[in-house]
C-alpha positions in Angstrom: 26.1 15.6 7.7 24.1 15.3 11.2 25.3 12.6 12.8 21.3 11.3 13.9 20.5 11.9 10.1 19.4 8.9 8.5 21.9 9.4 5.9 24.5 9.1 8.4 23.5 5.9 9.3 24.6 2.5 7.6 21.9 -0.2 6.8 22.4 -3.3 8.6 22.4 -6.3 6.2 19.3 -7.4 8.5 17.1 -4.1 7.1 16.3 -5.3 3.7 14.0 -2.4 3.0 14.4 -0.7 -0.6 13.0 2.5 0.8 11.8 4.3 3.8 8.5 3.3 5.5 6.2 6.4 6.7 3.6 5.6 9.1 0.8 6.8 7.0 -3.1 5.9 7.6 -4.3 6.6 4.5 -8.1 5.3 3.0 -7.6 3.1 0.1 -9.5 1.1 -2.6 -8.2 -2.3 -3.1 -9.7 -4.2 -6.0 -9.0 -7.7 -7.0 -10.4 -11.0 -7.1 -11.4 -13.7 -4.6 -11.1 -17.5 -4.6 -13.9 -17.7 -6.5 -13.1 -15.5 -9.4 -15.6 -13.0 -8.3 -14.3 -9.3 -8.4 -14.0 -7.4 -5.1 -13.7 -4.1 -4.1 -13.0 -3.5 -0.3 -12.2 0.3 1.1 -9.4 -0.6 3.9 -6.5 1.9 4.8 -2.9 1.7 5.1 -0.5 1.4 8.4 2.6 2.3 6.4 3.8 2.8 3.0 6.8 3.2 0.8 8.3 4.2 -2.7 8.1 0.3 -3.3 5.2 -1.0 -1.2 2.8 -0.6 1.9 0.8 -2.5 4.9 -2.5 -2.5 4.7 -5.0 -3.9 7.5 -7.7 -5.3 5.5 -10.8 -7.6 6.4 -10.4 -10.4 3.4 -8.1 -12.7 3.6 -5.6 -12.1 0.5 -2.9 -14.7 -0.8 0.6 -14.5 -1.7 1.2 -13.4 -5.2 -2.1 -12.1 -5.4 -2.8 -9.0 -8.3 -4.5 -5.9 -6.7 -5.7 -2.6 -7.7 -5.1 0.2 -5.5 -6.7 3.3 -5.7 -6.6 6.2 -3.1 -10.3 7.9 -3.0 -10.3 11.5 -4.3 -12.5 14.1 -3.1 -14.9 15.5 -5.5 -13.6 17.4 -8.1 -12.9 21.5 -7.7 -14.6 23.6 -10.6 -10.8 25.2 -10.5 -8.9 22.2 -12.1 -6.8 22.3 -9.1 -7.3 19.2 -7.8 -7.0 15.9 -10.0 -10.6 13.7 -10.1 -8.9 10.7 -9.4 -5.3 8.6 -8.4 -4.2 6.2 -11.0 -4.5 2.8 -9.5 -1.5 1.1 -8.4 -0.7 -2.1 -9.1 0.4 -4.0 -6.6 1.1 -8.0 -5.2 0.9 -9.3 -2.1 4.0 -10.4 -0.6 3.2 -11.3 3.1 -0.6 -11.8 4.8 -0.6 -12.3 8.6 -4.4 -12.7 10.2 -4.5 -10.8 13.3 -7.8 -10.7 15.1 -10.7 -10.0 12.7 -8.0 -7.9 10.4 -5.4 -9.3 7.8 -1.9 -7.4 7.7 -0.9 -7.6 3.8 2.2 -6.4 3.2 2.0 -5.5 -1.0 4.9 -4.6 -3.2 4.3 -1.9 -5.9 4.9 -3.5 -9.5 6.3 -0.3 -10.4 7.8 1.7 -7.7 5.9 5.2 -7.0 7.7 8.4 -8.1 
């Protein structure tokens, strides 16, 4: 094995990462609801993601334990069948929220890591 392979490389006990993060931006649909009771729906993006969990930068303030649905917009539907109309959503909870600025980093864990 490479020796600057990341296999090669033993995990410190301080990394308590599952899996991997990849710096992905991507657009997604976070649905939940707010103090209040009242259902939201906010489109935000992530900073990173995981098998297990992401980062997203997101304008509401969300709190620990909080239920979400995440759902990655599609674009429209090919007449081929190719392309799927739509992502599942993802369930996720929020495990860390850290205001910075006018944004809100929320780190979410997956309840069922992605395949």
């Amino acid at each position: 094995m490479a020796q600057g392979s990341s296999f090669a490389r033993e995990r410190s006990p301080k990394d308590r990462r599952r899996s991997p993060r990849l710096p992905l931006q991507v657009p997604i649909f976070v649905r939940g609801l707010d103090p209040y009771g009242d259902e939201f729906l906010d489109l935000t993006k992530t900073l990173n993601i995981s098998g297990v969990g992401a980062c997203l930068a997101s304008a509401r303030a969300l709190h620990l334990n909080q239920l979400l649905s995440l759902r990655i917009p599609a674009p429209s539907p090919s007449s081929s069948g190719v392309i799927p109309e739509a992502s599942q959503p993802i369930s996720a909870r929020v495990v860390r929220e850290h205001p910075v600025g006018d944004i809100h980093l929320v780190a979410v864990e997956f309840v069922k890591p992605l395949e």
